[in-house]
C-alpha positions in Angstrom: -7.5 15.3 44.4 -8.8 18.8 43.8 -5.2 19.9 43.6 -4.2 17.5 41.5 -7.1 17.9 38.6 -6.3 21.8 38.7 -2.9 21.0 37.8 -3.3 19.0 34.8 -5.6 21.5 33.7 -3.1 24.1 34.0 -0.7 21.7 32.5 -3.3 21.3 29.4 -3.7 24.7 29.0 -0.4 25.6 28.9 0.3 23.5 26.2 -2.5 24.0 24.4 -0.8 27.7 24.3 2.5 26.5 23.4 1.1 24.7 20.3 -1.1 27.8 19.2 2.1 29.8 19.9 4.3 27.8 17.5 1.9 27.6 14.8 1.5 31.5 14.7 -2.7 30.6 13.5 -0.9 30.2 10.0 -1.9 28.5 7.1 0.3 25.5 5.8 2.0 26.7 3.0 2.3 25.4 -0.3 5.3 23.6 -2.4 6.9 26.3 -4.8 7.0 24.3 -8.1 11.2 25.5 -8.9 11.7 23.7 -5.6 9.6 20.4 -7.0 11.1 20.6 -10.0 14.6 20.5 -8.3 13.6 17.3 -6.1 12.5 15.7 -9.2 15.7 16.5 -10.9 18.0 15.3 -8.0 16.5 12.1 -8.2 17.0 11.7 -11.9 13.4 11.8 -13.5 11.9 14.2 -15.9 13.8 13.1 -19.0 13.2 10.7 -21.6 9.9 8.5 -23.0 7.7 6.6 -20.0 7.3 2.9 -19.8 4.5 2.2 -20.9 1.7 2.8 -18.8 3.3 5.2 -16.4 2.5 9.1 -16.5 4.9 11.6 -17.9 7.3 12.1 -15.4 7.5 15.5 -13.8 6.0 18.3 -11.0 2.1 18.6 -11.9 -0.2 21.6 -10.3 -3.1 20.7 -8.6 -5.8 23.6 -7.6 -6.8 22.6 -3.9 -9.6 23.5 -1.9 -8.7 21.9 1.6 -8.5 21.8 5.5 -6.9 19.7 8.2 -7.1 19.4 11.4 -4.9 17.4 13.9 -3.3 17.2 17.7 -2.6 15.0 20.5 -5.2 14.3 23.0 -7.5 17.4 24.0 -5.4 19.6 21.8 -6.0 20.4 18.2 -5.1 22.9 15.7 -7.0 23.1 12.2 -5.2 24.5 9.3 -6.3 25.6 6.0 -4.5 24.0 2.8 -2.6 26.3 0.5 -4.6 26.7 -3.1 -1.9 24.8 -4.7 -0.7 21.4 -4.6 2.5 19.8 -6.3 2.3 16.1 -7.4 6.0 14.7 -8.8 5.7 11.7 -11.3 9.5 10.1 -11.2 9.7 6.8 -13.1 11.3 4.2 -10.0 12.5 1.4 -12.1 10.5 -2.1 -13.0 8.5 -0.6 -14.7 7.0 1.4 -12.3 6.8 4.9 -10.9 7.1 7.2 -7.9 3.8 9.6 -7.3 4.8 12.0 -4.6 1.4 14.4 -3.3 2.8 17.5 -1.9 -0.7 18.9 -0.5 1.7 21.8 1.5 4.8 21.9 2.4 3.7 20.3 5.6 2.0 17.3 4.7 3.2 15.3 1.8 2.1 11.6 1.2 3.5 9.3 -1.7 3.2 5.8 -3.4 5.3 3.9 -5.1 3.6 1.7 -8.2 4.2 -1.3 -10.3 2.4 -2.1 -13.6 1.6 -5.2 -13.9 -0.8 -6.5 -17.0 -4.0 -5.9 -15.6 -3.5 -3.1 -12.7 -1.1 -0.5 -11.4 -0.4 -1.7 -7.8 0.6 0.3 -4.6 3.3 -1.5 -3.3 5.2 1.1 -0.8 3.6 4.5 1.1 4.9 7.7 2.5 3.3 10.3 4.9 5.0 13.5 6.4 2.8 15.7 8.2 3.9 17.7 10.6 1.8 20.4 13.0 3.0 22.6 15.0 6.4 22.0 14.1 6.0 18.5 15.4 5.5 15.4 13.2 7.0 11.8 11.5 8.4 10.7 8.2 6.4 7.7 7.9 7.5 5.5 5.0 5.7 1.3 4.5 6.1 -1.4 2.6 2.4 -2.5 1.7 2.4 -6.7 1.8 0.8 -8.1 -0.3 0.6 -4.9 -2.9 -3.2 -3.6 -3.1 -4.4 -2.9 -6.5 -4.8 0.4 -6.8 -6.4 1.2 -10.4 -7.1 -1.3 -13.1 -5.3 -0.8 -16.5 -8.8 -1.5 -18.5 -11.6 0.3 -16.5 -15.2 -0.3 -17.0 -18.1 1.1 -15.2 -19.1 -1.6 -12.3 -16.0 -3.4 -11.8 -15.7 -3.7 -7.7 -12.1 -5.0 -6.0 -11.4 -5.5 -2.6 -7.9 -5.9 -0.8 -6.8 -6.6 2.6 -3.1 -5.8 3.1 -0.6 -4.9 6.3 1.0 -1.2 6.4 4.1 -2.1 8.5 1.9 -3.9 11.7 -1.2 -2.3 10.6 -3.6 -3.8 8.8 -5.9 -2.3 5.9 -9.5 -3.4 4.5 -9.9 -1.6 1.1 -12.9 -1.5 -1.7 -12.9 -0.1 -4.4 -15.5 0.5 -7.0 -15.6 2.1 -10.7 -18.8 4.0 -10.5 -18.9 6.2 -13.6 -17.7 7.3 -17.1 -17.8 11.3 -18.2 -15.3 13.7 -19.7 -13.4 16.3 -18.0 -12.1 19.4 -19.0 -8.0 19.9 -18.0 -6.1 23.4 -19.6 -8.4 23.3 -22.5 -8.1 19.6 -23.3 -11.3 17.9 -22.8 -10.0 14.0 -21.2 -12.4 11.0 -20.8 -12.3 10.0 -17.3 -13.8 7.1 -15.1 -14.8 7.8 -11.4 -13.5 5.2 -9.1 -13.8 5.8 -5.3 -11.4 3.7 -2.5 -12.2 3.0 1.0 -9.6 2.4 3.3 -10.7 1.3 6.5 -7.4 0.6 9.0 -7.0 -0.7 12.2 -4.5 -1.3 15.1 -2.7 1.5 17.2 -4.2 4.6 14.1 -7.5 3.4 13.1 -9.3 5.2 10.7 -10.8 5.6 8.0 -9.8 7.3 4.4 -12.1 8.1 0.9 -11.0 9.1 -2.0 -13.0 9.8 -5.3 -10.8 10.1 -8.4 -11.6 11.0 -11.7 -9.2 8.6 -13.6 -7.4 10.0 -17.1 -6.7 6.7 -19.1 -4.4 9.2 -21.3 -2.7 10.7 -18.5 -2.4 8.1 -16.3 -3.2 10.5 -13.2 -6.6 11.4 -11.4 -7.3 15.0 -13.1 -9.8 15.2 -9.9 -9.0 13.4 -6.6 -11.2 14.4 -3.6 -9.6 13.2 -0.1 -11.3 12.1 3.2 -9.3 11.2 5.4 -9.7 10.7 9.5 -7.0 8.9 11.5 -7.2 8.1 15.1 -4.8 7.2 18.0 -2.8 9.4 20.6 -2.3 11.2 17.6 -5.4 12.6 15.4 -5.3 14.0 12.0 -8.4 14.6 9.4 -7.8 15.6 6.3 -10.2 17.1 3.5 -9.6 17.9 0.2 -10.3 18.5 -3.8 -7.2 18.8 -6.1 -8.0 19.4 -9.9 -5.2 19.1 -12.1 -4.4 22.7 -13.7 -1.9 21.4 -16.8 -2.4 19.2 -19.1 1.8 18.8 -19.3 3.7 19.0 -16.4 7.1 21.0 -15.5 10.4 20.0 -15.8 
């Protein structure tokens, strides 16, 4: 018995090295905006006039202060999050849009939306994080689509949606819970906070916040704090505060 717990331990430890090995204690490192600009170009966006309620289409620059930290079982590695962010607006047809969140190179998360006449619904999700050179491409329809952000926002307004990711299931409120202004490359943007809990459950429960600081002119969050902790085999938490740099994005 002895023998046998003084092996796994050995076991543990060794990969516990083998992960700190491959991740050489570096950073993640942060999407170059020629290279976002060329993804958003391959898949056709950036040109022309947007539908009407969707963003102008392009790569966006978000300062970030942020840290993650993930593993499998006893082992973990956290990592801080480059001081830049890329966000890529791409129009996706129906009227809706594609709104792809590079936080680093390593961990990238998108949504795809539809307008409808009252909200901007999330009706697809993507997130590709990988540690230690080990990680999934996880793309989801969301059934029924949650609604994400009202098109006419006004201080109070609560929603709440229960939806399946794939076989997972999701219990999200939301809540608008204040008006201000906010100050974006010299252009000073009225903004409404809304903050979203997601709460999931099933084989990755856990639990994700995010504040945003809404632009009704931009259609984009010109703040958008991140809380995110997801359990299972695998473990990742994510923290984070991206404010939008540019009022216009690149092309």
């Amino acid at each position: 018995m002895v023998a046998a717990v003084a092996l796994i331990l050995v076991v543990v430890i060794a990969a516990a090295g083998l992960l700190w090995w491959r991740i050489g204690a570096r950073d993640a490192s942060s999407v170059a905006e020629d290279a976002s600009v060329e993804t958003l170009r391959e898949r056709g966006g950036g040109t022309g006039d947007p539908a009407a309620g969707v963003p102008e289409p392009g790569v966006y620059t978000y300062r970030q202060e942020g840290w993650e930290r993930g593993g499998v079982g006893p082992i973990a590695v956290r990592r801080e999050l480059p001081d830049e962010a890329r966000a890529i607006v791409a129009e996706a047809g129906e009227g809706g849009y594609l709104l792809e969140l590079a936080l680093a190179t390593q961990h990238v998360e998108a949504v795809r939306l539809r307008i409808d006449d009252a909200w901007i619904r999330s009706t697809w999700r993507r997130t590709d994080v990988t540690i230690a050179g080990i990680g999934r491409d996880d793309r989801r329809a969301r059934r029924p689509p949650p609604r994400w952000i009202p098109r006419s926002l006004e201080v109070g307004q609560r929603w709440r949606d229960r939806f399946m990711v794939g076989p997972l299931p999701v219990d999200a409120t939301s809540e608008v819970r204040g008006r201000g202004k906010t100050d974006v490359d010299g252009r000073v943007l009225d903004t409404f906070e809304v903050v979203i809990v997601s709460r999931t459950g099933g084989s990755f429960p856990g639990t994700r916040t995010e504040r945003i600081w809404w632009s009704p002119a931009l259609a984009l969050p010109v703040r958008w704090r991140i809380d995110s902790d997801t359990g299972g085999v695998a473990f990742l938490t994510t923290v984070t505060d991206l404010r939008l740099g540019s009022y216009r994005p690149a092309r």
